[in-house]
C-alpha positions as CSV (number, residue, x, y, z in Angstrom):
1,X,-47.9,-137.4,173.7
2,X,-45.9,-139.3,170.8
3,X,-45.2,-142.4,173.2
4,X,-48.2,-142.5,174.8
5,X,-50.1,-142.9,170.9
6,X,-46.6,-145.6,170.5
7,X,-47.6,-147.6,173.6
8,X,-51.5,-147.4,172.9
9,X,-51.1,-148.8,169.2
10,X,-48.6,-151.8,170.6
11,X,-51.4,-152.6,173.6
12,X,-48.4,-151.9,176.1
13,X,-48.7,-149.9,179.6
14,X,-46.5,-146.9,179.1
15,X,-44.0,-147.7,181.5
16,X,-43.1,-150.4,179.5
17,X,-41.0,-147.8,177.5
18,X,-40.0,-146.5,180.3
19,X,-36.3,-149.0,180.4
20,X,-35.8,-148.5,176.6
21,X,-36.8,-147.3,173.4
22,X,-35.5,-146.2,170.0
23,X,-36.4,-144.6,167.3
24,X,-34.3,-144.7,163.8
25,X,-34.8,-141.4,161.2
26,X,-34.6,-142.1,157.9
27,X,-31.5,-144.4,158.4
28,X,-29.6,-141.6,159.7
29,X,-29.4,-141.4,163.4
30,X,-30.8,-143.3,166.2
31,X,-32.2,-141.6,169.1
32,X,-31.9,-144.3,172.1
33,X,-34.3,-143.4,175.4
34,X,-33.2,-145.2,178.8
35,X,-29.5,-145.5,180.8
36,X,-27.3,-147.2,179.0
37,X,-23.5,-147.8,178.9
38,X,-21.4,-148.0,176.1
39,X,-20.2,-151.6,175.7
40,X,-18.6,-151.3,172.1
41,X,-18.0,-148.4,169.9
42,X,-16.4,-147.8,166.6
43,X,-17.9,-146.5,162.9
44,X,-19.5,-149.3,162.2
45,X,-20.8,-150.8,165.2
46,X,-22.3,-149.2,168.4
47,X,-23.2,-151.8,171.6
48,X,-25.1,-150.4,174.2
49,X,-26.3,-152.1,177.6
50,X,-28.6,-151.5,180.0
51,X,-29.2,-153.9,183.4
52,X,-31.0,-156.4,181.3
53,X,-30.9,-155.6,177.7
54,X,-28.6,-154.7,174.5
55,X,-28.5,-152.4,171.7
56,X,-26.3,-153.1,169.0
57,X,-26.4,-150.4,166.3
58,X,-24.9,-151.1,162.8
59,X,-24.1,-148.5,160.3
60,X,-21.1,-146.3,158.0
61,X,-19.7,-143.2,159.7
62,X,-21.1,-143.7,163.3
63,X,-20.5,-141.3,165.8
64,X,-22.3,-140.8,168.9
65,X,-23.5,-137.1,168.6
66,X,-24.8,-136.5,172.1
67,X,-25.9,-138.8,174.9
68,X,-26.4,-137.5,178.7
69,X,-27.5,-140.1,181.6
70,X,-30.9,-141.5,179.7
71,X,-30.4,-140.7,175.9
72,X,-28.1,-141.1,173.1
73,X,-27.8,-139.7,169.7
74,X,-26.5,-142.0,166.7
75,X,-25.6,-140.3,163.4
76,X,-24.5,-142.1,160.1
77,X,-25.8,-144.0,158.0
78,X,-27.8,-146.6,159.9
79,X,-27.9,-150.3,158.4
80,X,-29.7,-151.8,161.5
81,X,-30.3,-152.0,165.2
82,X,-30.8,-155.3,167.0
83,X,-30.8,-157.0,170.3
84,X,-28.6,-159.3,169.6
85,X,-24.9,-159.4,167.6
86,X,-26.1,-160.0,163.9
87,X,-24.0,-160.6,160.6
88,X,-24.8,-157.8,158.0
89,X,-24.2,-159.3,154.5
């Protein structure tokens, strides 16, 4: 299983991904695994919370392509993704 190999080659217990994870494609989506709620959202950022932590996604052309009650798909052109407000130069 692909997040099982992820966990094993961090040294982390699986259920540590089990509140969040992300993975970013080629700078051109973001696939975000946990519940989240959408805090801030235009085409250049996406902020997305969860009881204890945020996402902030940075990009050109964002547009949340899917998302259900533990996932969200990101597509654009992805600059970043950080936990934490950054200033892209």
């Amino acid at each position: 299983m692909f997040f099982e190999e992820i966990s094993n080659s961090f040294g982390l217990d699986i259920k540590a991904l089990k509140e969040f994870s992300f993975l970013n494609v080629a700078n051109s989506g973001v696939a975000v695994f946990g519940k989240y709620d959408i805090v801030f959202y235009n085409t250049t950022k996406i902020i997305l919370k969860s009881k204890q932590n945020y996402i902030y996604i940075y990009g050109q052309n964002l547009s949340i392509k899917s998302m259900n009650n533990t996932s969200f798909c990101v597509v654009g052109k992805i600059f970043c993704t950080s936990d934490r407000e950054v200033t892209l130069c």
